[in-house]
Structure formats: C-alpha cells, structure tokens
The first five atom37 places (N, CA, C, CB, O) and aatype in JSON, in Angstrom:
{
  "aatype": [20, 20, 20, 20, 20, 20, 20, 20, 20, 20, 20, 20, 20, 20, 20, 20, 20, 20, 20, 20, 20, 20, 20, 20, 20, 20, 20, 20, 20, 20, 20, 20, 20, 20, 20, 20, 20, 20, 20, 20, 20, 20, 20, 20, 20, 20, 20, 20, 20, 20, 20, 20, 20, 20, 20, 20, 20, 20, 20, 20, 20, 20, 20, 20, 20, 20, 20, 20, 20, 20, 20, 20, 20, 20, 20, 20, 20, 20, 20, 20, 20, 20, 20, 20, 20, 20, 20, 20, 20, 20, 20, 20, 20, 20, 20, 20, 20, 20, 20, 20, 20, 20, 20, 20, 20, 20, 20, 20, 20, 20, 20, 20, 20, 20, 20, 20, 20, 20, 20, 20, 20, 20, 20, 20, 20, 20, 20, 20, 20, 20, 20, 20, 20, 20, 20, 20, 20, 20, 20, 20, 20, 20],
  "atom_mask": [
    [1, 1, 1, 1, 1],
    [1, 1, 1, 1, 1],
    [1, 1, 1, 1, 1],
    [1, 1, 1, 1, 1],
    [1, 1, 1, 1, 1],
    [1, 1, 1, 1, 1],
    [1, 1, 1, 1, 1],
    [1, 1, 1, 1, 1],
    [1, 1, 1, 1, 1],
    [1, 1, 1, 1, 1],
    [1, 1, 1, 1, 1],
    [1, 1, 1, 1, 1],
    [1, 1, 1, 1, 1],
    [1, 1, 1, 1, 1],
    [1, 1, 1, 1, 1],
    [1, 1, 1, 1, 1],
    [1, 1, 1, 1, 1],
    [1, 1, 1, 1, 1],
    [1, 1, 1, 1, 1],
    [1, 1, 1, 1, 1],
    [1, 1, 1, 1, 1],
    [1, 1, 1, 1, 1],
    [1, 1, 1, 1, 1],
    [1, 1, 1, 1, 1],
    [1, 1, 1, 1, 1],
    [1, 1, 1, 1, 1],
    [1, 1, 1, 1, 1],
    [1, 1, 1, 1, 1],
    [1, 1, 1, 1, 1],
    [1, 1, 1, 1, 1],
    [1, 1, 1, 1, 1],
    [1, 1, 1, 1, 1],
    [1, 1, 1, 1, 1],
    [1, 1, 1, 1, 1],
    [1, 1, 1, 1, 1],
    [1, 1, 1, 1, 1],
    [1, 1, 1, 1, 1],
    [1, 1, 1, 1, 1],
    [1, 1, 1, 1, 1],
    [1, 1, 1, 1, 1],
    [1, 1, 1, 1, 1],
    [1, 1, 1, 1, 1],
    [1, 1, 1, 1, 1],
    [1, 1, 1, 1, 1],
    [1, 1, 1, 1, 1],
    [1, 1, 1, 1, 1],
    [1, 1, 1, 1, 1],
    [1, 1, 1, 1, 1],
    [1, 1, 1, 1, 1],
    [1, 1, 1, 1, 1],
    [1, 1, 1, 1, 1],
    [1, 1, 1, 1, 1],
    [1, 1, 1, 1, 1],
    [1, 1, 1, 1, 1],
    [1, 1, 1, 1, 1],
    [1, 1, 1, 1, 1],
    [1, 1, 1, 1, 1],
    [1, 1, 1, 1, 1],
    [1, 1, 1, 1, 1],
    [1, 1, 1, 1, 1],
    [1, 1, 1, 1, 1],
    [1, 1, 1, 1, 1],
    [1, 1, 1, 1, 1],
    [1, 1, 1, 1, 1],
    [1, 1, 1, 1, 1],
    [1, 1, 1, 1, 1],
    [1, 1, 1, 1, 1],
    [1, 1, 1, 1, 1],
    [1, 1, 1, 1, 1],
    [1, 1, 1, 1, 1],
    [1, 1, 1, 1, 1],
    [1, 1, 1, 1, 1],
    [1, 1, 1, 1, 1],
    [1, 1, 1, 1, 1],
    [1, 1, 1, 1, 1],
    [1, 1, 1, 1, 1],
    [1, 1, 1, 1, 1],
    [1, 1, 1, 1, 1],
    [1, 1, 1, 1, 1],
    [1, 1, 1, 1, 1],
    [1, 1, 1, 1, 1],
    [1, 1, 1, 1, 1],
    [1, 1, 1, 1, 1],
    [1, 1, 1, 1, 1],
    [1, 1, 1, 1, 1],
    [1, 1, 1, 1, 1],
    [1, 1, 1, 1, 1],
    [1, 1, 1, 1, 1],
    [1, 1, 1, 1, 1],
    [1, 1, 1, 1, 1],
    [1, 1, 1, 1, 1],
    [1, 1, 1, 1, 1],
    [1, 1, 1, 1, 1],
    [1, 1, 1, 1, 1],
    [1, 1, 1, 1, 1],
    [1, 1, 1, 1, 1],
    [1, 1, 1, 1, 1],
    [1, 1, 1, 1, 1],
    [1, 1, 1, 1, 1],
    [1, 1, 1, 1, 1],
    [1, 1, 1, 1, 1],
    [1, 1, 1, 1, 1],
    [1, 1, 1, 1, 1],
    [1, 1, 1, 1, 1],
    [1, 1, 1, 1, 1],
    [1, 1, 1, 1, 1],
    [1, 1, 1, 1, 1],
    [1, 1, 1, 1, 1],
    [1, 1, 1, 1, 1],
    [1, 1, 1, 1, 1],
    [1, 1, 1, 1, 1],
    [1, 1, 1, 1, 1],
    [1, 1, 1, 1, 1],
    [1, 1, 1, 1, 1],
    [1, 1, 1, 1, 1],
    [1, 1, 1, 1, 1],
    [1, 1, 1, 1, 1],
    [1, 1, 1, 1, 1],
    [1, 1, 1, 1, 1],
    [1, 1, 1, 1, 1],
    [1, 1, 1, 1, 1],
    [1, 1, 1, 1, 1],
    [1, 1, 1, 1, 1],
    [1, 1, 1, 1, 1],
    [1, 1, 1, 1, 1],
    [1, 1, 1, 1, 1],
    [1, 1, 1, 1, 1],
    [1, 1, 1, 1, 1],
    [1, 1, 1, 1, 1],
    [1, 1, 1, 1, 1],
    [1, 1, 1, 1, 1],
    [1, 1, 1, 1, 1],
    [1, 1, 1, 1, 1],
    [1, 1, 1, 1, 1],
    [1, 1, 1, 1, 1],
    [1, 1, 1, 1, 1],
    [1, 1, 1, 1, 1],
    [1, 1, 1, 1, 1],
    [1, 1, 1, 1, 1],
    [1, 1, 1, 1, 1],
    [1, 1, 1, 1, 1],
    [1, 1, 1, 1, 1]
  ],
  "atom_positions": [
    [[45.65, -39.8, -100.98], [46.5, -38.64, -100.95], [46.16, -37.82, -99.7], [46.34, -37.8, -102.24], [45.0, -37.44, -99.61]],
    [[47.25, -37.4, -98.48], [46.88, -36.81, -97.45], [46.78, -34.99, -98.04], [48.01, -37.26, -96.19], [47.46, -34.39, -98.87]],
    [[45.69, -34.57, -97.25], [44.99, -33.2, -97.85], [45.36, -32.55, -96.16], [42.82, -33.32, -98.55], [45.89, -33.01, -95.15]],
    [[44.79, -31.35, -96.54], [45.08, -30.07, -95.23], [43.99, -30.1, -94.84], [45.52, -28.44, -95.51], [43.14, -30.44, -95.66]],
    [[43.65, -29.84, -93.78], [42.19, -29.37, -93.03], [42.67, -28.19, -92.13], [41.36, -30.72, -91.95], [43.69, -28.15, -91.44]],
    [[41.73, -27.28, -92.3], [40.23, -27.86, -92.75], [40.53, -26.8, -94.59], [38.32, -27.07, -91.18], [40.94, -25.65, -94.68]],
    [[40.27, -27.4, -95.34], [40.62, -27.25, -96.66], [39.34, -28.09, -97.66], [42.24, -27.9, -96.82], [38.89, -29.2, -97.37]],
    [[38.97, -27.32, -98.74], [37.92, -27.9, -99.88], [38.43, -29.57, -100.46], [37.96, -26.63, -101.4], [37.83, -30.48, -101.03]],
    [[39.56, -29.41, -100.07], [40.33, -30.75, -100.91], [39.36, -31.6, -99.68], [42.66, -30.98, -100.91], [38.35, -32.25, -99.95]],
    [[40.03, -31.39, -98.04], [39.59, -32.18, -97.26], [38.17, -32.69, -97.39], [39.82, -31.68, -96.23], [37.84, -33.87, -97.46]],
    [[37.08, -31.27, -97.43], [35.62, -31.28, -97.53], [35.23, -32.34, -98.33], [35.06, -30.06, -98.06], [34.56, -33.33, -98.02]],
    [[35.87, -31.94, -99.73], [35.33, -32.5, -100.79], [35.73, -34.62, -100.38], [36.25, -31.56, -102.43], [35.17, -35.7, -100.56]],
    [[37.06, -34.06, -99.76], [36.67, -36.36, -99.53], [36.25, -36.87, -98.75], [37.66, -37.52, -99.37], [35.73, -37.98, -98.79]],
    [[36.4, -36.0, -97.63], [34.75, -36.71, -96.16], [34.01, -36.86, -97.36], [33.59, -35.25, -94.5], [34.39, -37.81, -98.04]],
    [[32.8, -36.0, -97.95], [31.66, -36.33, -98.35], [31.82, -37.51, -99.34], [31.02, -35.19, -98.86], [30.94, -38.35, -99.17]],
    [[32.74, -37.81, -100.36], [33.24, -38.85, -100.98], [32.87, -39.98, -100.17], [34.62, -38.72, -101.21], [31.96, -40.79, -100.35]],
    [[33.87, -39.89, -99.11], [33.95, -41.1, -98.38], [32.6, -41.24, -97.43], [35.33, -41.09, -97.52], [32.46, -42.34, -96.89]],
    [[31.78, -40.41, -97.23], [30.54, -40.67, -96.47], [29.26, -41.26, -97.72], [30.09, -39.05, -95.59], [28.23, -41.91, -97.54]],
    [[29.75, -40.81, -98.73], [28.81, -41.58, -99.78], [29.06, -43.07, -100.15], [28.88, -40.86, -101.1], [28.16, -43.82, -100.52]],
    [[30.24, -43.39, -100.03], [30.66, -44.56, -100.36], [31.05, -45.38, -99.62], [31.35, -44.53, -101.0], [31.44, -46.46, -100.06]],
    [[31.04, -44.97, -97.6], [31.31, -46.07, -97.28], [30.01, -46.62, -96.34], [32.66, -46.01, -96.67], [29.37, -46.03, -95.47]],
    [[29.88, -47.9, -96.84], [28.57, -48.94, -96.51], [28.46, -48.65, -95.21], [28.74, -50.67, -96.74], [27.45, -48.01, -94.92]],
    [[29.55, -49.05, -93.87], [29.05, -48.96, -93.11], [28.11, -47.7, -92.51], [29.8, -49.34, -92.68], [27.02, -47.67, -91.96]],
    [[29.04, -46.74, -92.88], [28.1, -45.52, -92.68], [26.97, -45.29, -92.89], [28.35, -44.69, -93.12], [26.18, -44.72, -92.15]],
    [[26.7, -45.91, -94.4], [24.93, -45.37, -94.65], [24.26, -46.5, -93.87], [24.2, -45.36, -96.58], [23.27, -46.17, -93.21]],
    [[24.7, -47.94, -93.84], [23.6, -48.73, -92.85], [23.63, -48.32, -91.26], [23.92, -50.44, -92.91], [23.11, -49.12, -90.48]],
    [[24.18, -47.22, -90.78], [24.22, -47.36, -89.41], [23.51, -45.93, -89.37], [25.76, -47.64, -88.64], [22.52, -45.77, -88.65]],
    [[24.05, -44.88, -90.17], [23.38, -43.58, -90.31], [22.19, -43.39, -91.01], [24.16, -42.76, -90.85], [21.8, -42.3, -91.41]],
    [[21.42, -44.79, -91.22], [20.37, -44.29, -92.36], [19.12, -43.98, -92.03], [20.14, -45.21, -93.37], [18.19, -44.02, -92.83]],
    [[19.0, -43.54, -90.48], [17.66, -43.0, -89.84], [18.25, -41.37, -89.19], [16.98, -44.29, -88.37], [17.7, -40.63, -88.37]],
    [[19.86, -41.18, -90.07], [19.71, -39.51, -89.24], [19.15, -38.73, -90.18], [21.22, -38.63, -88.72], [18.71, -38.86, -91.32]],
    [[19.31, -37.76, -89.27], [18.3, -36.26, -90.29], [18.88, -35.03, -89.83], [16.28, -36.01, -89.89], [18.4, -34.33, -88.94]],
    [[20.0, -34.79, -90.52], [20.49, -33.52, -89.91], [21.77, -32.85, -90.12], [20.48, -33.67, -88.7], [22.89, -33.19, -89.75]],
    [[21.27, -31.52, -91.0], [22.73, -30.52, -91.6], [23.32, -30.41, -90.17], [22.37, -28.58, -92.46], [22.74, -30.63, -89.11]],
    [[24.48, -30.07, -90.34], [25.55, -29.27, -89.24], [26.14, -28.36, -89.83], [26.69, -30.05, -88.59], [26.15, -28.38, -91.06]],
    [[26.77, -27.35, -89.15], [28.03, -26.46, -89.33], [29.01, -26.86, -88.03], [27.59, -24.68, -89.33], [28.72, -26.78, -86.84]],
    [[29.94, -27.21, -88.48], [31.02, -27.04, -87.77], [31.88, -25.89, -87.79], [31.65, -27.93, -87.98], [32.41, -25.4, -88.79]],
    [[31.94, -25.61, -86.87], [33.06, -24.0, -86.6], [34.4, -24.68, -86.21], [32.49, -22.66, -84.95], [34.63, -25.72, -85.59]],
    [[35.23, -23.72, -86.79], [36.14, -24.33, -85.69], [37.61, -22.84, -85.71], [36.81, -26.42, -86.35], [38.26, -22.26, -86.57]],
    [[37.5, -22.82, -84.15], [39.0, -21.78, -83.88], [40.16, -22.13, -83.87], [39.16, -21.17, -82.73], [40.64, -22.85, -83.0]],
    [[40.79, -21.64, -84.88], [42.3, -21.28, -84.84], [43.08, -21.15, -83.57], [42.47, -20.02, -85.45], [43.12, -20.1, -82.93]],
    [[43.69, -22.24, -83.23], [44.34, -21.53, -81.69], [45.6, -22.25, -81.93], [43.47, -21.95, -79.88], [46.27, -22.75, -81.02]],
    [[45.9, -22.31, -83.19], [47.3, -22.95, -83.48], [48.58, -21.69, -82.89], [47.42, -23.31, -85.46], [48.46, -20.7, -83.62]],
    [[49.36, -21.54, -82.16], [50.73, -20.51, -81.9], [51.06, -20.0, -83.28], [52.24, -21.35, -81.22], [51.15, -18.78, -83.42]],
    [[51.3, -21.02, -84.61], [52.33, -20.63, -85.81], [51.14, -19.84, -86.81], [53.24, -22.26, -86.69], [51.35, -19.31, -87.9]],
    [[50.17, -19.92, -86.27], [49.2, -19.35, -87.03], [48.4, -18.06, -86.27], [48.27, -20.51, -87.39], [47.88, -18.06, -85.15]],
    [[48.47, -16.9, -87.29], [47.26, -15.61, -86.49], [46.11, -16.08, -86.71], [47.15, -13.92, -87.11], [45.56, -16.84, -87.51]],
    [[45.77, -15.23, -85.47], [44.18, -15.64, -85.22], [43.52, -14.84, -86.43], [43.47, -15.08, -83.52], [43.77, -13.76, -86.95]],
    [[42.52, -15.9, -86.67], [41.8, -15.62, -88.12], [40.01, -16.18, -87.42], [42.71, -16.96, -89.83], [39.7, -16.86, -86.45]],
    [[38.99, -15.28, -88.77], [38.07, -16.36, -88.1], [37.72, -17.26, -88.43], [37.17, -16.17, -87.81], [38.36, -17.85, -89.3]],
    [[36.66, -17.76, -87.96], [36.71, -19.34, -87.51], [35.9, -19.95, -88.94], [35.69, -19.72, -85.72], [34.87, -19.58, -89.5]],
    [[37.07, -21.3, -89.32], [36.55, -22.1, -90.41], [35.29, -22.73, -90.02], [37.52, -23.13, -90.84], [35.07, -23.15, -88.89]],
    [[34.34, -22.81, -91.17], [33.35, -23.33, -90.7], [32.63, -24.18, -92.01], [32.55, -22.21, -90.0], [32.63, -23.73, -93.16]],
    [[32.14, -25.25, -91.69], [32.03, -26.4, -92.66], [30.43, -26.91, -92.65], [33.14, -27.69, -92.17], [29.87, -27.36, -91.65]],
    [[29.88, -26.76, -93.79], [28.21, -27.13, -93.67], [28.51, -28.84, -94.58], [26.79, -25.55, -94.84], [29.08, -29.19, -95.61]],
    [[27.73, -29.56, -93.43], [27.34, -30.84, -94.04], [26.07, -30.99, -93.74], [28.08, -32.0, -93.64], [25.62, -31.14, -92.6]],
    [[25.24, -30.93, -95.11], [24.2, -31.7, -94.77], [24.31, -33.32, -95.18], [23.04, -31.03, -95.4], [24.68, -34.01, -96.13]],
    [[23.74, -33.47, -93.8], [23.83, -35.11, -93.78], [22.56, -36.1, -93.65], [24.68, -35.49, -92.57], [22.08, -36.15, -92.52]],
    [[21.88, -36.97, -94.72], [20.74, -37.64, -94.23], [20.54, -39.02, -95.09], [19.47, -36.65, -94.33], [20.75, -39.28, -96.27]],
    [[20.01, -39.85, -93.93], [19.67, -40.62, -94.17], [20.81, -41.54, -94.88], [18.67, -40.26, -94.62], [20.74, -42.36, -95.8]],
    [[21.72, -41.16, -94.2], [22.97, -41.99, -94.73], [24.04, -41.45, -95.87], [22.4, -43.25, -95.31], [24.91, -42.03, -96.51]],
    [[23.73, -40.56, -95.85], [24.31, -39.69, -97.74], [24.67, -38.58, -97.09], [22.89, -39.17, -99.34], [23.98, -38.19, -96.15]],
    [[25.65, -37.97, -97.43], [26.08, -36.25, -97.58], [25.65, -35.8, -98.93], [27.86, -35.89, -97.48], [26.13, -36.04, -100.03]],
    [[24.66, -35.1, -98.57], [24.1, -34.4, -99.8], [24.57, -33.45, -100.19], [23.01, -34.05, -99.78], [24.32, -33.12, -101.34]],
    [[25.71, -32.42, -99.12], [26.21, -31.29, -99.55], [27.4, -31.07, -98.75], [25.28, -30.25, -99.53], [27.1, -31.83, -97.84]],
    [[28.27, -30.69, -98.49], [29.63, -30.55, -97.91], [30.34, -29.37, -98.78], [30.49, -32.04, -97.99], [30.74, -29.31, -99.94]],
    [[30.3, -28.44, -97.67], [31.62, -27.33, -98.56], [31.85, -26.45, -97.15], [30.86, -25.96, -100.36], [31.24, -26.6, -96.09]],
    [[33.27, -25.18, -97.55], [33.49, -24.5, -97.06], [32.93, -23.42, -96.85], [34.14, -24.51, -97.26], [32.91, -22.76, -97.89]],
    [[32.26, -22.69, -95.66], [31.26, -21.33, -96.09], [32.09, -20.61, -96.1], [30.08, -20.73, -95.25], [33.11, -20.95, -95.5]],
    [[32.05, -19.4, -96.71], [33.27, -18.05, -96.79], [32.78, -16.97, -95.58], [33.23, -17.03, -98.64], [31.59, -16.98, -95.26]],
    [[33.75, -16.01, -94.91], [33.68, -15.71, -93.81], [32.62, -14.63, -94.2], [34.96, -15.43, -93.11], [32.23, -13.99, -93.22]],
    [[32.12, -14.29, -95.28], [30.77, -13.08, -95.14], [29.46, -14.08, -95.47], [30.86, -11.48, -96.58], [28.4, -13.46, -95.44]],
    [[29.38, -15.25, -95.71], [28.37, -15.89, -96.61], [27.33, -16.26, -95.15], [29.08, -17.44, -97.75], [27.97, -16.6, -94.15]],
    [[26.44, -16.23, -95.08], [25.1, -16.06, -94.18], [24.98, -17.57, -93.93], [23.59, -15.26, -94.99], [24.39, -18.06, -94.9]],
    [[25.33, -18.62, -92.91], [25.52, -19.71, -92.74], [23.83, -19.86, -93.18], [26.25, -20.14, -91.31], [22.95, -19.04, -92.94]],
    [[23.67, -21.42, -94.02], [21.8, -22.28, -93.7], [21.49, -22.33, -92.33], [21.58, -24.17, -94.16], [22.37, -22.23, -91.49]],
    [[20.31, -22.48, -92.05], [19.96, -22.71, -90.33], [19.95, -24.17, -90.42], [18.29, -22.01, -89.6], [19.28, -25.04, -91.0]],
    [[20.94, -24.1, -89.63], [21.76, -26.14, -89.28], [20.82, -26.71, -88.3], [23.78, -26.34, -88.22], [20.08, -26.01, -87.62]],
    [[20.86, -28.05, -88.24], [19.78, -28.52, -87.27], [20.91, -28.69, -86.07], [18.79, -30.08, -87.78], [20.54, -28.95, -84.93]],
    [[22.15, -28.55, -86.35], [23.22, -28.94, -85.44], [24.49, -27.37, -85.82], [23.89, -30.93, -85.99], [24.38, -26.78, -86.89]],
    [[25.01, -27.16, -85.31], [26.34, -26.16, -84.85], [27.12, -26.59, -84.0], [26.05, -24.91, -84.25], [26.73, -26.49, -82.83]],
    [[28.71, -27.32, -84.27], [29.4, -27.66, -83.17], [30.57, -26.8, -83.52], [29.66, -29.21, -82.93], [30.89, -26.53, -84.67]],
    [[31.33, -26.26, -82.16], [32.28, -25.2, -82.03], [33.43, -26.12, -81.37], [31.72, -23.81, -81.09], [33.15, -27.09, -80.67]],
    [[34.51, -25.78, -81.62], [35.78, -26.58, -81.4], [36.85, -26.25, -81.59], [35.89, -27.49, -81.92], [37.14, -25.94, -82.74]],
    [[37.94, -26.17, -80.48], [38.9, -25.57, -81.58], [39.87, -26.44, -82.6], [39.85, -24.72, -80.82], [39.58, -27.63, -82.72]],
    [[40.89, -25.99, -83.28], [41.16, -27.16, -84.36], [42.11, -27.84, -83.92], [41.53, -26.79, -85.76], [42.49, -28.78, -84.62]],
    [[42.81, -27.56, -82.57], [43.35, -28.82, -81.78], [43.03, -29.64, -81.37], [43.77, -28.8, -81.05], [43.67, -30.68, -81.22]],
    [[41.51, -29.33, -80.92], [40.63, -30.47, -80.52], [40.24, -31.46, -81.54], [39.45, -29.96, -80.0], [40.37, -32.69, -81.58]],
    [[39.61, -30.45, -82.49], [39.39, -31.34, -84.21], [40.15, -32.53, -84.59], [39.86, -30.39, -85.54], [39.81, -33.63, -85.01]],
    [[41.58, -31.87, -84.23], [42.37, -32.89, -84.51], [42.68, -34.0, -83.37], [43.51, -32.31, -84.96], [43.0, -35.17, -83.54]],
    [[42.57, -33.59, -82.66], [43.1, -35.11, -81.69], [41.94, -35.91, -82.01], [43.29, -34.98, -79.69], [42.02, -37.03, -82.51]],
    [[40.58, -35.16, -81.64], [39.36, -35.85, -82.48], [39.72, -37.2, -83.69], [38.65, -34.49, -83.4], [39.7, -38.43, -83.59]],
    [[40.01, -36.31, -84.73], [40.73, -37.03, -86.0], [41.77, -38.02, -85.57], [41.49, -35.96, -86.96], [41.75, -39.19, -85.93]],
    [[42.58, -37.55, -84.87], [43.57, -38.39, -84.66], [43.35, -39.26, -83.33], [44.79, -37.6, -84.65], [44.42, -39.4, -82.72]],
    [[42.36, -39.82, -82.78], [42.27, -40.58, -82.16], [42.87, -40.38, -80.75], [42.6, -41.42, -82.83], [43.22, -41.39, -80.13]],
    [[43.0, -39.2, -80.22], [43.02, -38.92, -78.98], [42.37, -38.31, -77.74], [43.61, -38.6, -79.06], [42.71, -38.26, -76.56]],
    [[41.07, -37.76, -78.61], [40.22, -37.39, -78.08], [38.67, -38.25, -78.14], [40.32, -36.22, -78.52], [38.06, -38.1, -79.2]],
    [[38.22, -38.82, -77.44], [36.93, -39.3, -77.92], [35.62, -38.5, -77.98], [36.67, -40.31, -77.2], [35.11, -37.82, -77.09]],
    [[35.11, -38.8, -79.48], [34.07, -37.31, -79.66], [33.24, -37.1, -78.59], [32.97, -37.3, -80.94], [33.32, -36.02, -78.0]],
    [[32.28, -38.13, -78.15], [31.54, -38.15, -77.18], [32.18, -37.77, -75.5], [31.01, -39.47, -77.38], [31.4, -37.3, -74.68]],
    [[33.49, -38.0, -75.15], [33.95, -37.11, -74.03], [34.05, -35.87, -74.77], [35.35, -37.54, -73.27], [32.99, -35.25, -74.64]],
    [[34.94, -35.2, -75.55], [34.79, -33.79, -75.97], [33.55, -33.12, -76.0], [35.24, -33.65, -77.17], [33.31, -31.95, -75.69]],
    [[32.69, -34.11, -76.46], [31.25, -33.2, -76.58], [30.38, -32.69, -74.7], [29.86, -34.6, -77.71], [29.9, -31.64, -74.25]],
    [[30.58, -34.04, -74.16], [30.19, -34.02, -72.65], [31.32, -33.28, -71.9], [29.99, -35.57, -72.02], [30.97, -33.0, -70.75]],
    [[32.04, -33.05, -72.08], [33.73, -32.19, -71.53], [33.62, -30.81, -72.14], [35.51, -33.01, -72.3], [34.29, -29.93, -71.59]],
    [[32.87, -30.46, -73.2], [32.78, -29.23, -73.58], [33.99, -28.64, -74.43], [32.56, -28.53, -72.44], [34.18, -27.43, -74.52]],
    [[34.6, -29.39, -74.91], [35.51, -29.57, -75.52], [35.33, -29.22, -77.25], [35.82, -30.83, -75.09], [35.95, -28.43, -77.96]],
    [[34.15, -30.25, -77.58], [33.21, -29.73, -78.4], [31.91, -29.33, -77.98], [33.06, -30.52, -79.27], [31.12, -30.16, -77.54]],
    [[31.66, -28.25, -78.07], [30.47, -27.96, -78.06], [29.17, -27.99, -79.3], [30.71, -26.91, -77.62], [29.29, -27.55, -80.45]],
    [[28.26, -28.46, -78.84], [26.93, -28.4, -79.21], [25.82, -27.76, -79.48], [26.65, -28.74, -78.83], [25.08, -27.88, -78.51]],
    [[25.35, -27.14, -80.31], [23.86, -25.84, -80.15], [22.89, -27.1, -80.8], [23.91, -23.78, -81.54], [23.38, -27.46, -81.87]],
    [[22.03, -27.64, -80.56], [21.1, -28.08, -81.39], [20.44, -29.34, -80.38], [21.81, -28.51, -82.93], [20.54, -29.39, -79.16]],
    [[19.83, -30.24, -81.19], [19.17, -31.13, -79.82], [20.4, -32.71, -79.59], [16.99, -31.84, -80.41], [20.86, -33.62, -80.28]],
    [[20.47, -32.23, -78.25], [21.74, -33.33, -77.96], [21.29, -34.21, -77.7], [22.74, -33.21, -77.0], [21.97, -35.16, -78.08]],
    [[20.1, -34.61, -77.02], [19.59, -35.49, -76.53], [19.66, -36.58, -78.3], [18.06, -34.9, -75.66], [20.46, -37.51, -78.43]],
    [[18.83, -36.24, -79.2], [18.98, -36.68, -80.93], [20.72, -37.51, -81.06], [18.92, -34.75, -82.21], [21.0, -38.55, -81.65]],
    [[21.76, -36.41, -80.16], [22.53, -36.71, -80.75], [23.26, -37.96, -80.04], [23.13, -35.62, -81.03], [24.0, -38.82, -80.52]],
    [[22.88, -37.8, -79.01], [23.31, -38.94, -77.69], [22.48, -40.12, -78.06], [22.86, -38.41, -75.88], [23.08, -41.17, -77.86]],
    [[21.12, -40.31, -78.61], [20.56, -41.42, -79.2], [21.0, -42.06, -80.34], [19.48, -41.19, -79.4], [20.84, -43.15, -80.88]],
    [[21.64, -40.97, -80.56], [22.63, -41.73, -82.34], [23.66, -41.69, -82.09], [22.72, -40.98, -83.97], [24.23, -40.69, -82.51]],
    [[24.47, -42.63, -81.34], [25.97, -42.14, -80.83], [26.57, -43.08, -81.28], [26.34, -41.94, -79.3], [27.78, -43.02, -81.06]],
    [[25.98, -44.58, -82.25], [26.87, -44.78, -82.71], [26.86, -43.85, -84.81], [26.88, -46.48, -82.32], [27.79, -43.76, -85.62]],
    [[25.8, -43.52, -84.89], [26.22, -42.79, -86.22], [26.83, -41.51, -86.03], [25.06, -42.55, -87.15], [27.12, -40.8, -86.99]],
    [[27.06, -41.15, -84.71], [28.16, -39.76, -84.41], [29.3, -40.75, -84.36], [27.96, -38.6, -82.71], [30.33, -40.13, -84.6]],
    [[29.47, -41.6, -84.22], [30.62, -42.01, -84.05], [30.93, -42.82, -85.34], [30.72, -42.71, -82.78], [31.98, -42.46, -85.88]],
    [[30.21, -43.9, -86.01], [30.81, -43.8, -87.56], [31.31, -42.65, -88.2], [29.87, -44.13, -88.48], [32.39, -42.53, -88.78]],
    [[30.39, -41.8, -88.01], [30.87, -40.13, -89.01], [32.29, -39.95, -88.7], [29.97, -38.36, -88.4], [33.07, -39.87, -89.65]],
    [[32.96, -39.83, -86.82], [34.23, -39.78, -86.83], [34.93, -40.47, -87.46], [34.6, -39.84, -85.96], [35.92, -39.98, -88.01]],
    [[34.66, -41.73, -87.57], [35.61, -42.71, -87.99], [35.63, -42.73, -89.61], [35.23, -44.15, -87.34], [36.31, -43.69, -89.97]],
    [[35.16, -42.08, -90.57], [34.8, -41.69, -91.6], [35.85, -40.43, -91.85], [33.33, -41.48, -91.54], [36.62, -40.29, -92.8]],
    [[35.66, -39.56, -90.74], [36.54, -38.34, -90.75], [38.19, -38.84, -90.47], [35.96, -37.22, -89.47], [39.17, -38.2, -90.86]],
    [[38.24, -40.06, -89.76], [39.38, -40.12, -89.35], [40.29, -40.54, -90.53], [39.4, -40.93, -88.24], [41.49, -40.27, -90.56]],
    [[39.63, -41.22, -91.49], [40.23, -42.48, -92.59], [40.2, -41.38, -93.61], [39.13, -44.18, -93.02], [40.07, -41.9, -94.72]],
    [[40.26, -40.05, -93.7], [40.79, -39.12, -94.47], [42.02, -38.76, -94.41], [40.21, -38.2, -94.39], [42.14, -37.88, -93.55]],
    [[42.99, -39.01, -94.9], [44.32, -38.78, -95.04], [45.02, -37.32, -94.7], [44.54, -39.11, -96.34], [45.14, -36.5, -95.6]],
    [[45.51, -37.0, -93.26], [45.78, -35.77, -93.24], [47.66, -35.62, -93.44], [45.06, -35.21, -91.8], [48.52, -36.49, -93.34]],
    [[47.79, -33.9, -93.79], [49.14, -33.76, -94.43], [50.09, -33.85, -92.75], [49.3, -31.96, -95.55], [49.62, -34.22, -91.67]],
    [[51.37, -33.41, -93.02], [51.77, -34.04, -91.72], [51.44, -32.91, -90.65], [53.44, -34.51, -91.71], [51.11, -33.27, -89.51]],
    [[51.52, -31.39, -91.01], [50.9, -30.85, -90.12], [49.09, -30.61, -89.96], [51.61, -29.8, -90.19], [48.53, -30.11, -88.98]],
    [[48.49, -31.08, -91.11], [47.05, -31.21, -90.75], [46.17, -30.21, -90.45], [46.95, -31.89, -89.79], [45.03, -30.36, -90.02]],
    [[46.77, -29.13, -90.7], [46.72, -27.78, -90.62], [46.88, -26.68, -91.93], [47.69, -27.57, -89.71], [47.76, -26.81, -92.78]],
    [[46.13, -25.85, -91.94], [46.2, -24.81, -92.87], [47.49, -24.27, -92.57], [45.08, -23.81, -92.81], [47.92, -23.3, -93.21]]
  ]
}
C-alpha cells in the first residue's frame, strides 16, 4: 500500500522492511548508529513549516526504533544528523539522485563521522534501497 512521507505510516514500514529484509541485515550487520534525519519543506504548494525529522536507530542490522519526533520533543544525541530538503529526499527515493553524490554535493548533508559513513557505503546504500521499495502515494508528500 503506497503511504505519504514523510508520515508514521511511512516510518512505521522502512523499519518493517529494514527488519525483514535479509539483504540488509547481512550487509548492515557491523553498523552502529542512530540518525535523525531532518528534512525542509521547500515544496511551492506547501507553507513553510518546520522541518520533519525522523530518529532511526539502526544496528547491527535491525531498526530498533523508528518514529516521528514532534516539533518541541528534545531530539536523542544521534551518532549521525542528515539535513535535506524533501525534494532531494525524494529524488533520493526515487532514484534520481544518488545518495552518495547528494551527500559529497551537499545536497544531503552530514553532522557526524563521514569518514564511518564512506566506509559503509554499501550499507548506506542498501538502507536507500530499502527506503526506495516503500511504496510512495503519487504526490509523496504531506
């Protein structure tokens, strides 16, 4: 069933699908590391609001936790923070952006140790492809 992002429906089936799909945990099963993803609104049909932001902790192959933080709730200290806006997110998702140019293009940005993340580039890159095989609605958008 295609869901909205960034939306709890969405949250809730990445982590689904990061628990259950094989390749992921055998390729991700030496990472170690929550994220928050931010991400800005820079859609035209939409006011600027602030920025959705999504905690996954992720290890050792498992999403142990995945949800939406609410805009007063005091983010966990992430071992990772990537900022993006949700056009980018999406071409991301949709296969027009490649994460690893966005991330080196600044496109997505990074706070945390990149070097970690550039050594695991193919379990940054399963995770996309995990994100991608989530069914989005046709605008994909809140």
């Amino acid at each position: 069933m295609a869901t909205t992002f960034p939306t709890p429906e969405w949250v809730d089936a990445l982590a689904a699908k990061l628990n259950s799909d094989e390749r992921y945990a055998q390729v991700a099963k030496n990472w170690e590391g929550d994220m928050i993803v931010e991400i800005e609104d820079d859609t035209v049909d939409h006011p600027a609001s602030p920025p959705s932001r999504i905690y996954l902790d992720l290890w050792h192959g498992r999403c142990r936790q995945a949800r939406i933080l609410s805009e007063d709730e005091k983010p966990p200290e992430a071992a990772f923070i990537l900022h993006a806006s949700l056009s980018n997110i999406l071409k991301i998702f949709q296969g027009e952006l490649d994460p690893m140019q966005a991330m080196l293009t600044r496109r997505l940005r990074v706070e945390g140790n990149l070097a970690y993340m550039l050594r695991n580039v193919p379990t940054v890159l399963e995770f996309v492809r995990c994100c991608r095989e989530i069914p989005l609605s046709q605008s994909g958008i809140l």
